[in-house]
N, C-alpha and C positions, 0 to 999 in steps of 0.2 A: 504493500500500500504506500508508502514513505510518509513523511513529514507534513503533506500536505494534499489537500484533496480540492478538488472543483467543485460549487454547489451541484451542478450537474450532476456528477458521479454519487452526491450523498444518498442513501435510499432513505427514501422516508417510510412515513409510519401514519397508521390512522387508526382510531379505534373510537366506538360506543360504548358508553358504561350503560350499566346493566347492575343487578345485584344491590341494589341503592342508590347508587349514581345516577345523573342524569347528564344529558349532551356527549358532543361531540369536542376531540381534540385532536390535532395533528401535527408534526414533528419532524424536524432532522437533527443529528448530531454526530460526534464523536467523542473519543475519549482517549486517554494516556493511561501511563501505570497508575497518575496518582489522582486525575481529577478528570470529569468528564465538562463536555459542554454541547448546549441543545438549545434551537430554535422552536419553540410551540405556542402554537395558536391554539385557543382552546375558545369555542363558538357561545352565542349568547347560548345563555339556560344551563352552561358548563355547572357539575354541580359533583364534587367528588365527595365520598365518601371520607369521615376522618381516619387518618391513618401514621404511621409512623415509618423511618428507615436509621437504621445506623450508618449515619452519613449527615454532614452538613450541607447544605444549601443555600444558595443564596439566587435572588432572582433578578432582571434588571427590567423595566415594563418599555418595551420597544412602542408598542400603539398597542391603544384604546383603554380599557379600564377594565380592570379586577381586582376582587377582592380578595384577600388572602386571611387565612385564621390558624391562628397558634393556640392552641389551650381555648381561653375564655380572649382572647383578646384579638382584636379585627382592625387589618388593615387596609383602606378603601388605595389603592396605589393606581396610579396615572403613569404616561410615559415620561420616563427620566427617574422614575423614582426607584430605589434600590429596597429591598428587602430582605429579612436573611432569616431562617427556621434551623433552631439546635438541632444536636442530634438526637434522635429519638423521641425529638418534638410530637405531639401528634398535630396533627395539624390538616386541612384541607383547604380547595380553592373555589372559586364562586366569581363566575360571570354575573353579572347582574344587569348589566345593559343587553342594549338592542345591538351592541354591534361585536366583532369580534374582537380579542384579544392577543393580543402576540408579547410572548416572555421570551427573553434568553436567560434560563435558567444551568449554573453550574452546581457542580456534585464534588464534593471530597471526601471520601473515597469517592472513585467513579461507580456509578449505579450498573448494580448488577442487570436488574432489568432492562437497562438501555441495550446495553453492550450485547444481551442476547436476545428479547423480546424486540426490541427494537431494530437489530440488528445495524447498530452503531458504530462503524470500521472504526478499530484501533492503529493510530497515525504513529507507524513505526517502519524504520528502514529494517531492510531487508535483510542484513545481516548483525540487527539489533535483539535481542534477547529479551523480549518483554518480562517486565519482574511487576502485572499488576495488584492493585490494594484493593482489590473490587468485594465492594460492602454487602451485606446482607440482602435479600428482597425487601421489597416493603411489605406491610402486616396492614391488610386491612379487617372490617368487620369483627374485630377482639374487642371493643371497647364499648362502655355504655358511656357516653358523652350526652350530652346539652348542645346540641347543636343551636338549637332555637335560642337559646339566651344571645350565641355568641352573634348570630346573624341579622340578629334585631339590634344589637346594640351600635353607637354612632362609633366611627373611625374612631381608633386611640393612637395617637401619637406616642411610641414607645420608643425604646431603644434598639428595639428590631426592623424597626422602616426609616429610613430617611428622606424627606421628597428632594423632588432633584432642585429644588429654589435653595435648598441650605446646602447644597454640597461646596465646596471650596477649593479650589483649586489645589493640587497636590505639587507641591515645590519639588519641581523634577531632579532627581538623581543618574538622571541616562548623559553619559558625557555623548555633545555633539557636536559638529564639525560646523552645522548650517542650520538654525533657528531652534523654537523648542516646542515639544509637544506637550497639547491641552489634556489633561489628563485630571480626570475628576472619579474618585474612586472607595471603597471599602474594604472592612476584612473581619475576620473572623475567627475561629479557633484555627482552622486548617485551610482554608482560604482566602487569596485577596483578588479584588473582582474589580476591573477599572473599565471607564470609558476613555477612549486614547485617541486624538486628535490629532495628524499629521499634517502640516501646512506645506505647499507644495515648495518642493526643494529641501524640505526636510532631509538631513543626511546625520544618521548617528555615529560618532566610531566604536570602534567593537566590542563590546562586555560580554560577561556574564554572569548569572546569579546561583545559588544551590535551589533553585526553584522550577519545577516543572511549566510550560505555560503553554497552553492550548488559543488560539487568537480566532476573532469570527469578523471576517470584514462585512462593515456594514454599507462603507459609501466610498467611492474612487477605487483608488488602484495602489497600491506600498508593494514594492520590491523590501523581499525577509531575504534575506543573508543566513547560511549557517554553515559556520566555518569555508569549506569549498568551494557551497552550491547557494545557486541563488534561485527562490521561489518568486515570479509574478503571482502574487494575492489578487486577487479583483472582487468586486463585489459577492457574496454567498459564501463564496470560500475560505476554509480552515487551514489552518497552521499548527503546526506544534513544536516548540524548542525543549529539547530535552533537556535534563538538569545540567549545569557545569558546559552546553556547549554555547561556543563561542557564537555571537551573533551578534545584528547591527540592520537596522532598515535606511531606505532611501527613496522618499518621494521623489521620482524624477517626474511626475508633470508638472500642468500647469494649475491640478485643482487642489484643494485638500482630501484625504480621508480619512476616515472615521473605522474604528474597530473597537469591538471589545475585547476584552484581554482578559483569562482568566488564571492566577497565578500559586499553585501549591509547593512550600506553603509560600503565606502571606512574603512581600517584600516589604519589611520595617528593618529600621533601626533601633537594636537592641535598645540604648538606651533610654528612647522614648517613646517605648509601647505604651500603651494606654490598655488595659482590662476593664474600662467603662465607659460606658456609651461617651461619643463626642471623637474631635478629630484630635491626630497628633500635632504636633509642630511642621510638619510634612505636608500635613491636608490629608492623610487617609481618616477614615472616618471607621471607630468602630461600632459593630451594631450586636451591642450587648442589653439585655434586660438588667433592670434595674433589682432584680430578684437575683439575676445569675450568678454564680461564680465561675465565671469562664477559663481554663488553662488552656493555653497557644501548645499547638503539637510541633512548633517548630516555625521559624522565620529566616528569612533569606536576606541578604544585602545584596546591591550591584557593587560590581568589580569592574572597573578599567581593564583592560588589557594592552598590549604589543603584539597588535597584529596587523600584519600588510593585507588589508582585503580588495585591493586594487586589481589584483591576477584576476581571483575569483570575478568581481564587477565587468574587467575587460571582457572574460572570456563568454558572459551574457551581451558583450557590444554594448556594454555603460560606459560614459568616460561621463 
């Protein structure tokens, strides 16, 4: 499969719930050893059952409006707005409008039932050795819950949602050659989830981080670099850098684009993690409850490197 896939190539997925649920939702994605990532639209009158998975989540609302619910508490989320469900949350989601929904939602561990029900190609080279963390199924239909309290009740503005009006701009740590990228972003125990903004002529030089990162372009075109080889991204299509390798992007047009980026684990700076809700000095923003007591499974810095990627770039005809 390699590194990277065309949205053409993704298969998708579609399904009716049944057994309690109601609507329709549909879907593409991928996944890595350590985190998955997935496009899903889920249609008015979307109505899942509550459930749970050992795995964290975190979601990003591309277009239209859904509701999301944790426990007893409901989140009414619009596009831009980020959302995050612990692990073994139980939790479900809820259309409630007339129109449809589109999430990009990631997974850490990467979900089991993606990877197989879904049949969600794992973005490895060929003579790479996949060592995946792939989590439990999800458990539904075990629980007596209250659904109707949590559905009736107005939005709560918690430490689990942030709308996209408060996010803050994350003071970039990617050394670059030529401008710098908008990057407005979250995290969580085992994940960090950004929106990433390339302005045209964007040119990074080369880093890397101990963090896996799975990428879904949303808007224009980013040449990805890794180490050798160089991927044309375009709109749909995914990426994946594996941990410790060397890489670096380069907007050669004349537009911007736009991606999301999802990165296990998180990239912070040890010394100014924050374990409660709010953002670091950096601009990530964590999205903890005010009840929880969250432990980080691990955090990443970028690293500079010394590396000549110039070969590589000539040999795609970049100068």
């Amino acid at each position: 499969m390699g590194l990277h896939i065309s949205r053409n190539d993704v298969p998708g997925h579609s399904e009716t719930l049944n057994s309690g649920g109601l609507g329709a939702k549909s879907g593409m994605g991928v996944h890595g050893n350590e985190c998955s990532l997935s496009s899903v639209t889920r249609q008015p009158d979307y109505h899942t059952m509550p459930h749970r998975h050992d795995g964290e989540q975190v979601n990003y609302v591309l277009d239209g409006e859904i509701w999301f619910y944790v426990g007893n508490k409901a989140c009414r989320c619009r596009p831009g707005d980020f959302q995050r469900i612990p692990r073994n949350a139980i939790h479900w989601a809820w259309n409630r409008s007339d129109k449809p929904a589109t999430v990009i939602q990631t997974k850490s561990p990467p979900a089991a039932e993606d990877a197989h029900n879904w049949r969600a190609p794992g973005l490895f080279d060929d003579d790479e050795a996949p060592s995946l963390r792939i989590r439990a199924n999800e458990h539904e239909d075990i629980y007596e819950h209250d659904a109707e309290i949590a559905e009736e009740s107005e939005p709560l503005t918690n430490g689990l949602y942030v709308p996209a009006e408060k996010l803050p701009l994350v003071r970039s740590q990617h050394p670059t050659t030529s401008g710098e990228p908008e990057v407005r972003g979250v995290y969580g125990t085992e994940l960090g989830y950004a929106l990433v903004g390339w302005p045209a002529g964007y040119h990074s030089s080369p880093y890397l981080h101990d963090a896996e990162a799975l990428i879904h372009i949303l808007d224009g075109e980013i040449w990805i670099f890794v180490e050798d080889r160089g991927f044309r991204c375009q709109a749909g299509d995914f990426q994946r850098i594996p941990r410790n390798a060397i890489h670096w992007e380069w907007n050669v047009s004349d537009k911007p684009a736009r991606a999301i980026v999802e990165y296990s684990p998180p990239l912070l700076e040890m010394d100014t993690i924050s374990l409660k809700a709010g953002a670091t000095p950096e601009g990530w923003v964590a999205l903890f409850d005010d009840e929880e007591e969250p432990r980080l499974y691990g955090n990443a810095r970028i690293y500079g490197v010394t590396y000549d990627g110039s070969k590589t770039e000539a040999r795609y005809g970049l100068k």
